[in-house]
C-alpha positions in Angstrom: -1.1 4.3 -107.1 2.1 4.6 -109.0 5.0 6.4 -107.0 5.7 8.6 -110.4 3.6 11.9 -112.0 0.7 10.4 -114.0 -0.1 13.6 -115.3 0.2 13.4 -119.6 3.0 15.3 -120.7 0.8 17.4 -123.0 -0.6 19.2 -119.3 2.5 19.4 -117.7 3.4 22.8 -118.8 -0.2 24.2 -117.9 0.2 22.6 -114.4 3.9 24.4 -114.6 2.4 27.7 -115.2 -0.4 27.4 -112.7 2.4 26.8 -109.7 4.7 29.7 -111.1 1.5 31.8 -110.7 0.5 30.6 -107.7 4.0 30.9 -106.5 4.0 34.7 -107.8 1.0 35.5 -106.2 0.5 33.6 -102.8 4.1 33.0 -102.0 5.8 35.3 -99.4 9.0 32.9 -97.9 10.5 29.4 -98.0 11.8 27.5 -95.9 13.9 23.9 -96.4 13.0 22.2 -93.4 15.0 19.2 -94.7 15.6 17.0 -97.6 12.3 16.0 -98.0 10.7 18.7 -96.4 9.6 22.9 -97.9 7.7 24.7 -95.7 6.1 27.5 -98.0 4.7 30.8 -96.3 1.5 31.5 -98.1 -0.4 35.5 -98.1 -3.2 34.4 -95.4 -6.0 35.5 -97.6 -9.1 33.1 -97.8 -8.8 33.0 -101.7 -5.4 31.9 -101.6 -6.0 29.1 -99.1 -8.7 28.0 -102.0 -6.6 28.0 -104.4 -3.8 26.2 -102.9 -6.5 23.5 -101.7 -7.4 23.2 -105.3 -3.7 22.9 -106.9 -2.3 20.5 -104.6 -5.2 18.1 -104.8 -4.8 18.3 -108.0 -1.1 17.8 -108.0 -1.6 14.7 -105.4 -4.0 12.9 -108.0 -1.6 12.6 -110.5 1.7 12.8 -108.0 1.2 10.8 -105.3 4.9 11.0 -103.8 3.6 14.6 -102.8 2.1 14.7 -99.3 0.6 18.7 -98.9 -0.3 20.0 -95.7 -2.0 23.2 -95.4 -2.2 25.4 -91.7 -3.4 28.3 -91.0 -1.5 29.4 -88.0 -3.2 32.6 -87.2 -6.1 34.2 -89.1 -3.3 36.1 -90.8 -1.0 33.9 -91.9 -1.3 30.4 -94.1 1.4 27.5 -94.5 2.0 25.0 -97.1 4.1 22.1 -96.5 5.6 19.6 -98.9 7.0 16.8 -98.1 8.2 14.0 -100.8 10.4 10.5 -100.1 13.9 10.3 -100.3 14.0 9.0 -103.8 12.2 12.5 -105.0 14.1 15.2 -103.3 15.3 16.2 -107.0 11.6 17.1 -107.5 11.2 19.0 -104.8 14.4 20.6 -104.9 13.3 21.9 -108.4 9.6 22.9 -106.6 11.4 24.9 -104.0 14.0 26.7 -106.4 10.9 27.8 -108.4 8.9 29.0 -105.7 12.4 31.3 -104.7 12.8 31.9 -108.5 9.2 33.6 -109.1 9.8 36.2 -106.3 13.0 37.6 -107.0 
């Protein structure tokens, strides 16, 4: 697989929209772990685990710099980790100043 988004530029904004919604929604903190590393804190609900299943598989078929890991901690609580290589911390810095954007 190509280490660049394969996603056609006609979907990117949808795709855009769908993470500043799920970012809205599902998003209670971030964390910068590191360079390469955001450690989201998700609402633990069952639907939003679903949904972030969905979107990062998504995301990881046509991105696949992105590694996702998903952990639910406690049954309350849900984590979403995103890790990218060195040579993509730009896109991930741009990830994790949306995801603080959206809340505030």
């Amino acid at each position: 697989m190509p280490d660049a988004c394969s996603l056609p530029t006609a979907e990117r904004p949808l795709r855009l929209a769908e993470f500043d919604q799920f970012f809205r929604d599902a998003v209670r903190g971030a964390d910068r772990l590191s360079t390469q590393h955001l450690r989201l804190q998700l609402d633990g609900a069952d639907q939003v685990e679903q949904t972030a299943r969905d979107l990062t598989a998504r995301e990881s078929s046509c991105c696949s710099f992105f590694t996702f890991d998903i952990a639910r901690p406690d049954s309350n609580s849900l984590t979403l980790d995103v890790r990218v290589p060195a040579e993509h911390v730009g896109v991930l810095d741009a990830l994790a100043q949306r995801a603080v954007r959206v809340q505030q």
